[in-house]
PLY file of the C-alpha trace (Angstrom):
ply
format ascii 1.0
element vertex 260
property float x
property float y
property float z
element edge 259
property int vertex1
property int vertex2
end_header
-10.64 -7.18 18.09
-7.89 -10.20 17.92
-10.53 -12.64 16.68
-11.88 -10.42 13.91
-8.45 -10.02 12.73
-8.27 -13.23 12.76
-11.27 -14.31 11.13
-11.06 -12.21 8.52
-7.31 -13.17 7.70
-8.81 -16.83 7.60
-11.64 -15.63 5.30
-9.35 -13.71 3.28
-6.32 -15.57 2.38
-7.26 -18.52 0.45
-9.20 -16.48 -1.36
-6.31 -13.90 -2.53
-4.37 -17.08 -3.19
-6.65 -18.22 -5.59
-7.80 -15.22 -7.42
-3.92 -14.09 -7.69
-2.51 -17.81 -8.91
-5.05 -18.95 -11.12
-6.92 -16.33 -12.80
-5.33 -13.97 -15.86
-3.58 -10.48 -14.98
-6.54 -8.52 -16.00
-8.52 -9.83 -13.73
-5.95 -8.45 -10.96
-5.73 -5.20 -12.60
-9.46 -5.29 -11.69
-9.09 -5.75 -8.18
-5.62 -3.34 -8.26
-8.12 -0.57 -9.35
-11.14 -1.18 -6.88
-8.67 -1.32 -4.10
-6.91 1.50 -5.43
-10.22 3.62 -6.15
-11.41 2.94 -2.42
-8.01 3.66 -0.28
-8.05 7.15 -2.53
-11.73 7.73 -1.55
-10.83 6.86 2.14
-7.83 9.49 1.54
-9.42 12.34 0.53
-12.46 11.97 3.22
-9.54 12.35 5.53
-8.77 15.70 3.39
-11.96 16.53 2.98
-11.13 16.78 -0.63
-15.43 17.08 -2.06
-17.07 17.81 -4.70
-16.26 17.37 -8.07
-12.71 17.79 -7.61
-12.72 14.61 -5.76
-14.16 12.51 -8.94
-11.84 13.78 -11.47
-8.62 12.87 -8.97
-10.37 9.31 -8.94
-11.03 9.21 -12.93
-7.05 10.56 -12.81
-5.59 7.63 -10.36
-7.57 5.13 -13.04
-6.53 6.78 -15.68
-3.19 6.77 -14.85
-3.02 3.05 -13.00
-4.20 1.90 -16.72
-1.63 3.73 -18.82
1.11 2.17 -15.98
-0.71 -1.61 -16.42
-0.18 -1.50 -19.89
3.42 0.29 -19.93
5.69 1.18 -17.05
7.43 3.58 -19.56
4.61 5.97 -19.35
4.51 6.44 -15.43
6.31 9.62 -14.93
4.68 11.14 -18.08
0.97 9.77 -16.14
2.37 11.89 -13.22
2.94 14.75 -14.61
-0.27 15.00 -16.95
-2.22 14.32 -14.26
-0.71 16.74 -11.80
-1.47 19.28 -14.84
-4.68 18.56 -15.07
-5.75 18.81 -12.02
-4.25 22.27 -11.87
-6.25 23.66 -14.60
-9.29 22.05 -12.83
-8.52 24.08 -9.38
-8.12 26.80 -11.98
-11.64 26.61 -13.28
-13.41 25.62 -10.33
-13.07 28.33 -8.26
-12.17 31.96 -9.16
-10.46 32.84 -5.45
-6.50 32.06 -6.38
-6.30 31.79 -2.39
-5.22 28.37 -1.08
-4.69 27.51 -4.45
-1.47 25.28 -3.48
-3.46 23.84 -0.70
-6.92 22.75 -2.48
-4.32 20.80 -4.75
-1.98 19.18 -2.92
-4.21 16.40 -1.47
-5.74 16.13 -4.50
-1.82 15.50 -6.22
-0.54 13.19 -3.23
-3.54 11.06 -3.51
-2.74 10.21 -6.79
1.44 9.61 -6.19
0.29 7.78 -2.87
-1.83 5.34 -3.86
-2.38 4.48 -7.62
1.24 5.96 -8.27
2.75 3.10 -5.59
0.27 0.63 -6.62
1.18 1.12 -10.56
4.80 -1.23 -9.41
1.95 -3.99 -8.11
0.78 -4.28 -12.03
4.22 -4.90 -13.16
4.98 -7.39 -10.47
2.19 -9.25 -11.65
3.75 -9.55 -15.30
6.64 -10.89 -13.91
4.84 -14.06 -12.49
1.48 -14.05 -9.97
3.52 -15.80 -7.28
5.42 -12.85 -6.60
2.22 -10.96 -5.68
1.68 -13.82 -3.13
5.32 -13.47 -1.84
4.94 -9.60 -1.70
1.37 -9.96 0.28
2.49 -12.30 2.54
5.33 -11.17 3.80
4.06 -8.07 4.29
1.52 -9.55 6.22
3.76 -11.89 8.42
5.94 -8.57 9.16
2.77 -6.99 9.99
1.50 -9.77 12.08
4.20 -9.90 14.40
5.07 -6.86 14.59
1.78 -6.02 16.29
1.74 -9.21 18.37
4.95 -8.77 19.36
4.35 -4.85 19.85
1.26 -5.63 22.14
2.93 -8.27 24.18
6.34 -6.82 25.48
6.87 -3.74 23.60
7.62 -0.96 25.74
9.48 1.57 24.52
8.11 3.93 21.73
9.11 4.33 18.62
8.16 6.73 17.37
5.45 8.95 19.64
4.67 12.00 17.96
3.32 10.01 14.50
2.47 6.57 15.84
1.71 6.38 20.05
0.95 2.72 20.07
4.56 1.86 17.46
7.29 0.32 19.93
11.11 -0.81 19.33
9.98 -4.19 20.30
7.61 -4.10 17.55
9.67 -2.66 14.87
12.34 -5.78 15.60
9.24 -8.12 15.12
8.38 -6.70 11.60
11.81 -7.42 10.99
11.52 -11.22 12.31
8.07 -11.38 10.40
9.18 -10.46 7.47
11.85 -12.84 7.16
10.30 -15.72 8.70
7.58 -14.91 6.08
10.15 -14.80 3.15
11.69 -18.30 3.68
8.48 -20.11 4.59
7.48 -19.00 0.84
10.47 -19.17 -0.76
10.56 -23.10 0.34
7.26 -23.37 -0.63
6.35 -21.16 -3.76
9.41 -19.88 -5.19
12.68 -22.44 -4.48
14.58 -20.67 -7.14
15.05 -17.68 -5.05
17.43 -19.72 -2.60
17.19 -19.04 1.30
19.90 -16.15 1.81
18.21 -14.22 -0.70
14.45 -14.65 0.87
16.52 -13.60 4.42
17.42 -10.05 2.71
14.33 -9.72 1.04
12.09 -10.44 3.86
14.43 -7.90 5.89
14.03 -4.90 3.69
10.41 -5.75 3.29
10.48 -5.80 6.94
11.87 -2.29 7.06
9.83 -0.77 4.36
6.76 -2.13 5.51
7.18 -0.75 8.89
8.04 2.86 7.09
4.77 2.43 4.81
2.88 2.44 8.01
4.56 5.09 9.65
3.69 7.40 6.29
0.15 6.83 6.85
0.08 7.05 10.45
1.63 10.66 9.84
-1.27 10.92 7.36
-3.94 10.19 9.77
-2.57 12.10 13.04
-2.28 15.36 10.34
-6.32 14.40 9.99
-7.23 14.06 13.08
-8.61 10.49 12.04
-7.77 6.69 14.08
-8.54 4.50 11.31
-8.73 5.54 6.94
-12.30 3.89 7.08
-14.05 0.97 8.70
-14.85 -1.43 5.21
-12.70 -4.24 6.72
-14.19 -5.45 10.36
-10.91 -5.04 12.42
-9.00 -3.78 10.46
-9.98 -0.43 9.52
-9.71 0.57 6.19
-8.50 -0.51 2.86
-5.56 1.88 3.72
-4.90 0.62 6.71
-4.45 -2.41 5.38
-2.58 -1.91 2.25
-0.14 0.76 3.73
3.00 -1.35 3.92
2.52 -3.13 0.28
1.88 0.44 -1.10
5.78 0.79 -0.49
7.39 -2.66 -0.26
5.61 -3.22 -3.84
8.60 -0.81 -5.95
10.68 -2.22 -3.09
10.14 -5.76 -4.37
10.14 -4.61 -7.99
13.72 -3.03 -8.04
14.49 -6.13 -6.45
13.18 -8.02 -9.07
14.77 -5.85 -11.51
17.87 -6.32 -10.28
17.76 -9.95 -9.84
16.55 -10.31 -13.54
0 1
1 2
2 3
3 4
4 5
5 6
6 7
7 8
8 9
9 10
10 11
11 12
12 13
13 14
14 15
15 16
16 17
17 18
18 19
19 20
20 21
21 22
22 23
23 24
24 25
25 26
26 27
27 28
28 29
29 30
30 31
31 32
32 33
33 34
34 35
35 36
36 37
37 38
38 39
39 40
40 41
41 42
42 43
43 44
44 45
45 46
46 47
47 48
48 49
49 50
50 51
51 52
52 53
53 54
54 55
55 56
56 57
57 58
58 59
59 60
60 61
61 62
62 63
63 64
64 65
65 66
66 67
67 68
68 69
69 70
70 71
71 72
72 73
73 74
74 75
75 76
76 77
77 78
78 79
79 80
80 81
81 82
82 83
83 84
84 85
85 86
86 87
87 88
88 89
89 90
90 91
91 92
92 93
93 94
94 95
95 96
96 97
97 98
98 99
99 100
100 101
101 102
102 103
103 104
104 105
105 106
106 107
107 108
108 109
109 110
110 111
111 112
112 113
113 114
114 115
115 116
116 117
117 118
118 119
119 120
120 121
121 122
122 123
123 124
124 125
125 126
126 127
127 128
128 129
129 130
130 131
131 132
132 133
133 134
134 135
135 136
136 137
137 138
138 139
139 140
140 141
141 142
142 143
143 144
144 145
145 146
146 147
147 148
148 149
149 150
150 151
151 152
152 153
153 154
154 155
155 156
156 157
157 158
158 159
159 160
160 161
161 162
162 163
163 164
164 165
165 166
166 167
167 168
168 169
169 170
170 171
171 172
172 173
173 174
174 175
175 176
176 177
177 178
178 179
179 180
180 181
181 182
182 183
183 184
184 185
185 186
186 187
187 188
188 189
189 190
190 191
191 192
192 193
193 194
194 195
195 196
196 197
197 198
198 199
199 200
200 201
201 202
202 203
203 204
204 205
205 206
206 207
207 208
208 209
209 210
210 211
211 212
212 213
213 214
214 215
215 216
216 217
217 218
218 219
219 220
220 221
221 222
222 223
223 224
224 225
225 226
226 227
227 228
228 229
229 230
230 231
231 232
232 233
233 234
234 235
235 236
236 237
237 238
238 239
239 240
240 241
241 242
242 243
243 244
244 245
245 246
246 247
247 248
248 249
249 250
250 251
251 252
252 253
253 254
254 255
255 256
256 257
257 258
258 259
C-alpha cells in the first residue's frame, strides 16, 4: 500500500506541475470538469442515485462548473437553478410523491459538494496557476503527514464514530504538514507571500483539510462504502483524493480575496 502511494505521487506530481504552470486556464477547466464529473459519479454510486436522474445531475454539475468558470457572480443563481431543475425532474420521473425529499437530496448535495466547491478552484486559477500548485501541495503535505504521522504513533482517536482509523496525533501532523508545505513553496514559488503569512495559511489549510476529510468519511460510513472508488491504485478514488482541496480551495480563495 505505502509504495503505491508512493509511486503514484512520484508519477503524478511533475505532471500536475506542468499541466497547471505552463498550459492556458482552459485547459485546467478541462481537467476541473473530468475530475469533477468522476468524484460525482463515484458519489452517487455510493447513493445509488441511477438511472437517468443520475445523468442530468452530471449535465447540471457541468453546467453549472461552466457558468462559475466564466463568472463567479453567477454561482448562487447556478445553485439554485439547478436545485430547481432537478426538482421538476423527480417531479416527472416518477408519479409516487413518496420519498420525494429523499430521491433528491443526493442528487442536490452532489452538485453543492463537488462541482459547487470545485467552482472556487476555477477562480483560483485566474488569479495566477501557481496558486493551484500552492493549494495542491499543501494539501497534500498536510495529508501526507498526517497519515504517516497517524500510522506511526497516533493513538488516541479522533474522532471514532465517522473516521476509526483518524487519531489526535494525526490531526497535529496535518497541522505540521500543512505548514511545512506552505513555506517550502512560498520560498520557492511564491516569495511575495512572505513566511508568517505561508505559516497561517498552511495552518488553516491544515485544519480545513483535515475537516474536508472528515465530511467525506461521514459520507462513506452513511454508505456503507471504505473507499469512493478504486481509479487511483492506493488511493481509492478521485474523492478520496480530492476531499481536502474540495474545501481548502474557497478556503484559499477568501484568503486570496482578502489579501488582494
Amino acid at each position: 500500500m505505502h509504495g503505491k502511494r508512493l509511486a503514484v505521487s512520484l508519477v503524478f506530481l511533475p505532471l500536475f506541475y506542468l499541466y497547471i504552470m505552463y498550459l492556458p486556464p482552459i485547459l485546467f477547466f478541462c481537467l476541473l470538469l473530468t475530475v469533477s464529473s468522476i468524484a460525482l459519479l463515484e458519489f452517487y454510486s455510493m447513493y445509488h442515485v441511477r438511472g437517468m436522474l443520475k445523468y442530468v445531475c452530471l449535465f447540471a454539475g457541468t453546467i453549472f462548473l461552466a457558468i462559475s468558470f466564466l463568472d463567479r457572480g453567477y454561482v448562487s443563481d447556478g445553485v439554485i437553478l439547478a436545485s430547481a431543475f432537478l426538482l421538476v425532474i423527480r417531479l416527472f420521473m416518477k408519479r409516487d410523491p413518496s420519498s420525494a425529499l429523499s430521491d433528491i437530496a443526493a442528487p442536490i448535495v452532489g452538485i453543492v459538494y463537488i462541482p459547487g466547491l470545485l467552482s472556487f478552484q476555477g477562480q483560483i486559477r485566474m488569479i495566477g496557476p501557481e496558486w493551484i500548485i500552492f493549494l495542491y501541495a499543501t494539501v497534500w503535505a498536510a495529508d501526507s503527514v498526517a497519515y504517516y504521522i497517524g500510522k506511526g504513533i497516533g493513538r488516541q482517536k479522533l474522532y471514532r464514530e465517522v473516521s476509526p482509523n483518524k487519531t489526535v496525533a494525526g490531526a497535529v501532523g496535518s497541522l505540521i504538514g500543512g505548514m511545512a508545505g506552505a513555506v517550502l513553496l512560498q520560498v520557492f514559488l511564491i516569495p511575495r507571500l512572505g513566511t508568517a503569512a505561508a505559516l497561517v495559511i498552511g495552518m488553516l489549510i491544515g485544519i480545513i483539510t483535515l475537516t474536508g476529510d472528515l465530511v467525506e468519511s461521514m459520507f462513506k460510513r452513511d454508505a456503507g462504502v471504505k473507499d469512493s472508488g478504486t481509479i487511483i491504485p492506493g488511493h481509492g478514488g478521485i474523492l478520496d483524493k480530492i476531499d481536502g482541496a474540495l474545501f481548502a480551495g474557497p478556503l484559499l480563495y477568501l484568503i486570496l480575496r482578502g489579501l488582494g
